[in-house]
VMD Tcl script that builds the backbone (N, CA, C; Angstrom):
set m [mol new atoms 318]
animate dup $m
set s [atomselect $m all]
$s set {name element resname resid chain x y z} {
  {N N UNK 1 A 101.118 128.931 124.889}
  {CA C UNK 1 A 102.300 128.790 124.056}
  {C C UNK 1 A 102.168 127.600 123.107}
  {N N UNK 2 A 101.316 126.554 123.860}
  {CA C UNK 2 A 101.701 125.303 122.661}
  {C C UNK 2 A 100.245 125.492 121.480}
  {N N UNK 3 A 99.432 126.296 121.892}
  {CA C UNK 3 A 98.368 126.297 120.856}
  {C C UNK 3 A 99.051 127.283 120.100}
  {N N UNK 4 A 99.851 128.480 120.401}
  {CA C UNK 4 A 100.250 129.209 119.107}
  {C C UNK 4 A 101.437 128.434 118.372}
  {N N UNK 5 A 102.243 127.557 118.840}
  {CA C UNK 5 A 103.303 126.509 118.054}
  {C C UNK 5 A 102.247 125.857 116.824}
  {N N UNK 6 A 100.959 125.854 117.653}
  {CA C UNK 6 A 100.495 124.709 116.843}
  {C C UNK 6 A 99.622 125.061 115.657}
  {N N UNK 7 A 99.493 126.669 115.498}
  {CA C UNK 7 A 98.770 127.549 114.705}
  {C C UNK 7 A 99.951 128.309 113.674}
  {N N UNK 8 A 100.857 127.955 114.246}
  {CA C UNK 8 A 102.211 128.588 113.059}
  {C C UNK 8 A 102.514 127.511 112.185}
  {N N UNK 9 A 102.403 126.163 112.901}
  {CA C UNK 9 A 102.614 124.796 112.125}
  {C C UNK 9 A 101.515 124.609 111.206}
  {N N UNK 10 A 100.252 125.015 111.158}
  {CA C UNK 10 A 99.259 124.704 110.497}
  {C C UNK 10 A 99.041 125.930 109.038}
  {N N UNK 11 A 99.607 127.555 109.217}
  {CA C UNK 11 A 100.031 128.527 108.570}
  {C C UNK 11 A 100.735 127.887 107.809}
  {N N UNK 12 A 101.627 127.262 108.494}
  {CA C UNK 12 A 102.849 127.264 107.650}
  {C C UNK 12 A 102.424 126.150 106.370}
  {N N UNK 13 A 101.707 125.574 106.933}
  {CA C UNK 13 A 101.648 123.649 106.005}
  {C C UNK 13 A 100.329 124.845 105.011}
  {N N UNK 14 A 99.479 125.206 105.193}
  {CA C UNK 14 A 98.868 125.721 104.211}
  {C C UNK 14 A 99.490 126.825 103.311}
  {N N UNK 15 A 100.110 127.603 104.008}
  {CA C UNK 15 A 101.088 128.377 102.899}
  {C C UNK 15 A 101.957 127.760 101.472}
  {N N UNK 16 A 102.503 126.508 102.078}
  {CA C UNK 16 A 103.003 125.881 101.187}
  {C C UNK 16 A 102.066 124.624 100.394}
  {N N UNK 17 A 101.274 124.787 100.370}
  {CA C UNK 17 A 100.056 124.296 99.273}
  {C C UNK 17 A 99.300 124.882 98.778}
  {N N UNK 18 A 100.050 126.167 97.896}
  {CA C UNK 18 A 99.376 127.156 97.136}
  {C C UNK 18 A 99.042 126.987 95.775}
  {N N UNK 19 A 99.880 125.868 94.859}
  {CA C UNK 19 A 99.459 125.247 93.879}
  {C C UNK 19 A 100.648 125.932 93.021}
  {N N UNK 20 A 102.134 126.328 93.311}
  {CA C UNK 20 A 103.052 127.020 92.574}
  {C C UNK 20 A 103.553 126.222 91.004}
  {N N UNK 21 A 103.549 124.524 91.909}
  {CA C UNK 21 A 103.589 123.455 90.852}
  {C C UNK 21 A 103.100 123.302 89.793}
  {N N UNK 22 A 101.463 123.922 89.775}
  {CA C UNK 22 A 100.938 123.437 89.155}
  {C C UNK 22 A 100.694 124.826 88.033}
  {N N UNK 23 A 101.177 126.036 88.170}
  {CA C UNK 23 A 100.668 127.116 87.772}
  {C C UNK 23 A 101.481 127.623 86.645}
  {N N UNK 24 A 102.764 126.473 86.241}
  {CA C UNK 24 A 103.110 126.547 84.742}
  {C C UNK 24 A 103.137 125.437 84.131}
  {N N UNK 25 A 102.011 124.923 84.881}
  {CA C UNK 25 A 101.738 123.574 83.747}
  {C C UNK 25 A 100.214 123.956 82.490}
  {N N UNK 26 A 100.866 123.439 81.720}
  {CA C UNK 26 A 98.887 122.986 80.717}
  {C C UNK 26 A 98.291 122.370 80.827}
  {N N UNK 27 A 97.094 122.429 80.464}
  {CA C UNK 27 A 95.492 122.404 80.970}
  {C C UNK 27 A 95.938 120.195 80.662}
  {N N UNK 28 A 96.700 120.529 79.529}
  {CA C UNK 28 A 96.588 118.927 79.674}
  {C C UNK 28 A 97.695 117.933 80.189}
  {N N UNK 29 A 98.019 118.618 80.751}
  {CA C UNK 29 A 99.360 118.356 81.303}
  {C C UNK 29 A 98.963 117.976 83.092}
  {N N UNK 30 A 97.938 118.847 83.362}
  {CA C UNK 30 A 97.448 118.823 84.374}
  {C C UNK 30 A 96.215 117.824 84.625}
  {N N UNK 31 A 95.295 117.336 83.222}
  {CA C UNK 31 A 94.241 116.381 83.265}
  {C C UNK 31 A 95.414 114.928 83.642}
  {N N UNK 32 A 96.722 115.077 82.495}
  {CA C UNK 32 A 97.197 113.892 82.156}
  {C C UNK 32 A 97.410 113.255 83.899}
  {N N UNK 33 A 98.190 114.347 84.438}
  {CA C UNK 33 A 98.688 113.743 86.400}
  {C C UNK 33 A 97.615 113.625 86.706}
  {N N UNK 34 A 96.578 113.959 87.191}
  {CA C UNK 34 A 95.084 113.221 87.779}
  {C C UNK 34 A 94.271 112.107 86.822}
  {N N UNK 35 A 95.140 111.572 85.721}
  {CA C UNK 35 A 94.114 110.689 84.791}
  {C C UNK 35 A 92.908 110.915 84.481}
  {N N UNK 36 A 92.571 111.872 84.022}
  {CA C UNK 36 A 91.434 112.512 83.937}
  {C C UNK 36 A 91.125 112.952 82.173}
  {N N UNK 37 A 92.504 112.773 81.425}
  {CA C UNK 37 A 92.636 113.167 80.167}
  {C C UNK 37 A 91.359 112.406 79.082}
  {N N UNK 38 A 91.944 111.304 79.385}
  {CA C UNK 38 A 90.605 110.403 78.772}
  {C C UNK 38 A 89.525 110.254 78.869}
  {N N UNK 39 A 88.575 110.921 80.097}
  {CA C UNK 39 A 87.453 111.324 79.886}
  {C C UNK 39 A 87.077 112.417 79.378}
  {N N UNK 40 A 87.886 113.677 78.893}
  {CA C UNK 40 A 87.774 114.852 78.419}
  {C C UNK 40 A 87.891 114.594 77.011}
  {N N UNK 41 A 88.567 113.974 76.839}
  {CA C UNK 41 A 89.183 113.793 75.307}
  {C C UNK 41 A 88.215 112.484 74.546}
  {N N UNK 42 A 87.022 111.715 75.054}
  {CA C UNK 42 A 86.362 111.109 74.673}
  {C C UNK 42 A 84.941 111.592 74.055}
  {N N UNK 43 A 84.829 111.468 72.804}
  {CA C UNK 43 A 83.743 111.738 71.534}
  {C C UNK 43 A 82.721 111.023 71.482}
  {N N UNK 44 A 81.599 111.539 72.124}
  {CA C UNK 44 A 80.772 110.614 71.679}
  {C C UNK 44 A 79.420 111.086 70.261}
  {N N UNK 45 A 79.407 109.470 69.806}
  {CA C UNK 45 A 77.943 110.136 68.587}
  {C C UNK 45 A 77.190 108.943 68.301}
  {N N UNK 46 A 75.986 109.486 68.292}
  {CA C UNK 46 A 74.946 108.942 67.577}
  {C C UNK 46 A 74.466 108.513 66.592}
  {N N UNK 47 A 74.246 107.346 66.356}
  {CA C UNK 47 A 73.152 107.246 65.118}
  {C C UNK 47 A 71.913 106.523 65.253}
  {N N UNK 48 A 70.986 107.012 64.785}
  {CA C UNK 48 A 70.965 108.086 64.308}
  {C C UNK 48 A 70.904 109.202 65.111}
  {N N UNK 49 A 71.187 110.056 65.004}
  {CA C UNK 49 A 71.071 111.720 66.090}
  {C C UNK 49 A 70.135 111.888 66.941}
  {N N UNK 50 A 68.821 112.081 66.052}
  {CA C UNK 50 A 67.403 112.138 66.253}
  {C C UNK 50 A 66.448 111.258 65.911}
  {N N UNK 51 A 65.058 111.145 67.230}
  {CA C UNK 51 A 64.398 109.945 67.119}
  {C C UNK 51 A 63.735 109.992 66.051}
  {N N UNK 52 A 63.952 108.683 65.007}
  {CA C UNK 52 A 63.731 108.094 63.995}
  {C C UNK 52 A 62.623 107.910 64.360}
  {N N UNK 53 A 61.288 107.711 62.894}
  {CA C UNK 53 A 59.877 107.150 62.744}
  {C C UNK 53 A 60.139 106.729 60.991}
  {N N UNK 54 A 59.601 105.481 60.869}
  {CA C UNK 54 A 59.746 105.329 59.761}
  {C C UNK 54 A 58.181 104.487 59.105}
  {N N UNK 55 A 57.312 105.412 58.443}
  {CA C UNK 55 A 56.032 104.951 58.081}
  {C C UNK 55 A 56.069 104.288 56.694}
  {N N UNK 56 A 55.818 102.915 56.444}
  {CA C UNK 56 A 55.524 102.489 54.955}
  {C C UNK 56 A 54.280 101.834 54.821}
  {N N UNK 57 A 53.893 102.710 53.795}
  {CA C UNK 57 A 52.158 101.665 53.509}
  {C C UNK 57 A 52.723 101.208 52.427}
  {N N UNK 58 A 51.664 99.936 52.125}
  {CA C UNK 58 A 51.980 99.027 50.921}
  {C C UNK 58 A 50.510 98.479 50.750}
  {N N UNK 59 A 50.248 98.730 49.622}
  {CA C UNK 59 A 48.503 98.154 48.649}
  {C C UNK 59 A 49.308 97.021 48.037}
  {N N UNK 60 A 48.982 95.664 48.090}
  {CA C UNK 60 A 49.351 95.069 47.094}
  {C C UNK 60 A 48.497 94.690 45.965}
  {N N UNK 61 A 47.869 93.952 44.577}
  {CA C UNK 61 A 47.274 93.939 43.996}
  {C C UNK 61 A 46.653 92.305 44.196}
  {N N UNK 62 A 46.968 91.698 45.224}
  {CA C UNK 62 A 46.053 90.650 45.946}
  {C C UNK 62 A 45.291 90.795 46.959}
  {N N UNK 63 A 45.117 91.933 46.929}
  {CA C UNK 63 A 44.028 92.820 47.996}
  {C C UNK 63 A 44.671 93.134 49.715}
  {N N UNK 64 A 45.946 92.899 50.095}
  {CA C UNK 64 A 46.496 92.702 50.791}
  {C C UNK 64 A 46.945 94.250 51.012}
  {N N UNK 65 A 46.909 95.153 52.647}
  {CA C UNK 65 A 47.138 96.214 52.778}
  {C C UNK 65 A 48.015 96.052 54.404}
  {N N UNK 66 A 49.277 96.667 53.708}
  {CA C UNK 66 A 50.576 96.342 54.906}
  {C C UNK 66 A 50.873 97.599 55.234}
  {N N UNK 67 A 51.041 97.627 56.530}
  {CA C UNK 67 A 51.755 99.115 57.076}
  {C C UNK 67 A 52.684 98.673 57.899}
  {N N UNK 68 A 53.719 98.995 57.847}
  {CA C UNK 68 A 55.114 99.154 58.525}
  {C C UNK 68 A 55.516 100.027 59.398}
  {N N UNK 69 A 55.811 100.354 60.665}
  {CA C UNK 69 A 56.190 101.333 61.262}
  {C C UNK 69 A 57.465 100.751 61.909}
  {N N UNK 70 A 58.345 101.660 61.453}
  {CA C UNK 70 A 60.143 101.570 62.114}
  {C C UNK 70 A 59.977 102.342 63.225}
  {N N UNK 71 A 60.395 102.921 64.491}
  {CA C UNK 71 A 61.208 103.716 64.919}
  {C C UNK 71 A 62.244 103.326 65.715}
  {N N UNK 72 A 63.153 104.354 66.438}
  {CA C UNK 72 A 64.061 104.107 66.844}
  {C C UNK 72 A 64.222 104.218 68.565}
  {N N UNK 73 A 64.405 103.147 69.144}
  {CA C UNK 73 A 64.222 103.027 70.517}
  {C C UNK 73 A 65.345 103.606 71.610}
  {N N UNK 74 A 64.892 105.098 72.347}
  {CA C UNK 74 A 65.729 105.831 73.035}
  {C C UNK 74 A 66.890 105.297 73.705}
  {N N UNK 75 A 66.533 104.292 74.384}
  {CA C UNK 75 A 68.053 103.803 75.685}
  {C C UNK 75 A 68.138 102.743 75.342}
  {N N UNK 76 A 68.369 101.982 74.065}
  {CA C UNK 76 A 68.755 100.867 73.687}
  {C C UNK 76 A 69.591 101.416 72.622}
  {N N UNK 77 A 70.634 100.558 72.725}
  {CA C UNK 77 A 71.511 101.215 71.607}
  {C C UNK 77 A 72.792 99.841 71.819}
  {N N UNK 78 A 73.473 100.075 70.834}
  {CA C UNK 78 A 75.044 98.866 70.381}
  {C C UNK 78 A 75.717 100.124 70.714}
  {N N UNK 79 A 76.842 99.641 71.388}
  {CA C UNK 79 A 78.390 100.720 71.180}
  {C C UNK 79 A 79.115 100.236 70.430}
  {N N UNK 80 A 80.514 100.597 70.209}
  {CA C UNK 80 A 81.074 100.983 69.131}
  {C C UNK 80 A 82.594 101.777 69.655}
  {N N UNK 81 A 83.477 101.479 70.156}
  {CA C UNK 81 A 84.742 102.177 70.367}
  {C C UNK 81 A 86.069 102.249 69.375}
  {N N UNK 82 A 86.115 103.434 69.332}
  {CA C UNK 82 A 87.488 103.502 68.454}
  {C C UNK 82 A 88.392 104.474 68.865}
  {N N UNK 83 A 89.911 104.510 68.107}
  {CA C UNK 83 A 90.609 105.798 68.688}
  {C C UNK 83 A 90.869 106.380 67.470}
  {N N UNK 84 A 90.859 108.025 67.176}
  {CA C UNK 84 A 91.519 108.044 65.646}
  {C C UNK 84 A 92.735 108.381 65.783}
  {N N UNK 85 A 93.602 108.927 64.545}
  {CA C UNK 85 A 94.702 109.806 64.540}
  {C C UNK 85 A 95.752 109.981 65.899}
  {N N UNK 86 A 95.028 111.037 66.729}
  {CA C UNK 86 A 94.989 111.993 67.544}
  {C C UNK 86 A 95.017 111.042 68.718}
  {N N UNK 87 A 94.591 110.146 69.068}
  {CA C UNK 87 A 94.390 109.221 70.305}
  {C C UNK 87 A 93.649 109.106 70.941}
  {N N UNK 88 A 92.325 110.193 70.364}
  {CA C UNK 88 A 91.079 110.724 70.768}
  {C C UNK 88 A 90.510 109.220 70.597}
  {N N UNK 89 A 89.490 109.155 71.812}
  {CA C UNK 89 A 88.778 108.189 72.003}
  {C C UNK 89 A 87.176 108.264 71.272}
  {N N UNK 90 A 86.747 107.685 70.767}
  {CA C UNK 90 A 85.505 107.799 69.838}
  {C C UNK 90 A 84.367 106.668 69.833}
  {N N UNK 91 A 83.599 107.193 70.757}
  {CA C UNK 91 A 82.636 105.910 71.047}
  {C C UNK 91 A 81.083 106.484 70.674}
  {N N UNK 92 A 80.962 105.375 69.790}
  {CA C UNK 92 A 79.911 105.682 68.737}
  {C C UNK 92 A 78.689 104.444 69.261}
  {N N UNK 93 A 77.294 104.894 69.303}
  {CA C UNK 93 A 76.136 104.650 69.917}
  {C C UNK 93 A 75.094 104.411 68.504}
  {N N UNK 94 A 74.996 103.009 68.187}
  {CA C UNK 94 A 73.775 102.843 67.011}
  {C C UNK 94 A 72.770 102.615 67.943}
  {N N UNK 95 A 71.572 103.614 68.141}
  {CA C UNK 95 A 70.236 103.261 68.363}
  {C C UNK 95 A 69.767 101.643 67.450}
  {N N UNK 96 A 69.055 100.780 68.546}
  {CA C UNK 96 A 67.927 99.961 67.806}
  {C C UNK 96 A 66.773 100.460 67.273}
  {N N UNK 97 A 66.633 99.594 66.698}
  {CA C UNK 97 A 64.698 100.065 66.223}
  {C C UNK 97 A 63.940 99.006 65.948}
  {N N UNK 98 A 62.673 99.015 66.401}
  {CA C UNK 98 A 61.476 98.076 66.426}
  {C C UNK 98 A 60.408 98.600 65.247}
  {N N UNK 99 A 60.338 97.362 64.621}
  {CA C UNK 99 A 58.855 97.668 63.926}
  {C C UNK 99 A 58.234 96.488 64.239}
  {N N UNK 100 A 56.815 97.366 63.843}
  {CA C UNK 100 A 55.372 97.083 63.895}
  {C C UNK 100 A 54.366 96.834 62.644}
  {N N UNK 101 A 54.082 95.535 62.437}
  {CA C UNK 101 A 53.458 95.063 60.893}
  {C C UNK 101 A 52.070 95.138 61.377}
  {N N UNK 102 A 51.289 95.962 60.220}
  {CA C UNK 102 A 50.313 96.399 60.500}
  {C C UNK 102 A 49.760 95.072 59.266}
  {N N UNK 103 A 48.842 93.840 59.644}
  {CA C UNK 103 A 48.478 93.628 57.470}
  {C C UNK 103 A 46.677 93.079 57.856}
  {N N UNK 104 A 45.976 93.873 56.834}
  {CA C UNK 104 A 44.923 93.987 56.353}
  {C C UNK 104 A 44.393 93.008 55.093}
  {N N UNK 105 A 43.539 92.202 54.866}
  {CA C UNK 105 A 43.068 91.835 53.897}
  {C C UNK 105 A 41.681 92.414 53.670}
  {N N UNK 106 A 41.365 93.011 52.584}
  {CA C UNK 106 A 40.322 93.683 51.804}
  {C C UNK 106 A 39.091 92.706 51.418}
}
mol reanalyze $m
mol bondsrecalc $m
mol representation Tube
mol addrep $m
């Protein structure tokens, strides 16, 4: 008798956590109560997008021969946070970049 009391009590408590509350709410209505809105609603971007290479030769007319190489270094980067308009969160990622002086005398 007391294990079936105690199997109607446990029916019962799951019956009533079917989610009725939650099933005319909106999608953001529903991020907003778990605080969860602001990671959905956060933008992120790059610059540049894609990994940068940047080649410059240079002859000078004192016989001097310079090469330059830029690129842009994957997991180093400056952030950058903003909100626009909308309240949308917008966090913007400038890649660094390293160069490499190549110089030659002739």
């Amino acid at each position: 008798m007391n294990k079936l009391c105690i199997l109607i009590l446990i029916t019962i408590a799951f019956i009533g956590c079917d989610g009725r509350l939650r099933a005319y709410m909106t999608n953001e209505d529903v991020l907003r109560e778990t605080d969860l809105l602001e990671s959905f609603s956060e933008e992120l971007k790059y610059i540049p997008e894609q990994p940068t290479e940047i080649v410059t030769d240079t002859i000078l007319s004192n016989g001097f021969h310079i090469k330059t190489t830029y690129h842009s270094i994957e997991n180093s980067f400056v952030s950058k946070k903003a909100k626009n308009k909308n309240g949308k969160s917008i966090n913007t990622h400038h890649h660094n970049f390293e160069v490499q002086f190549q110089i030659h005398k002739s």
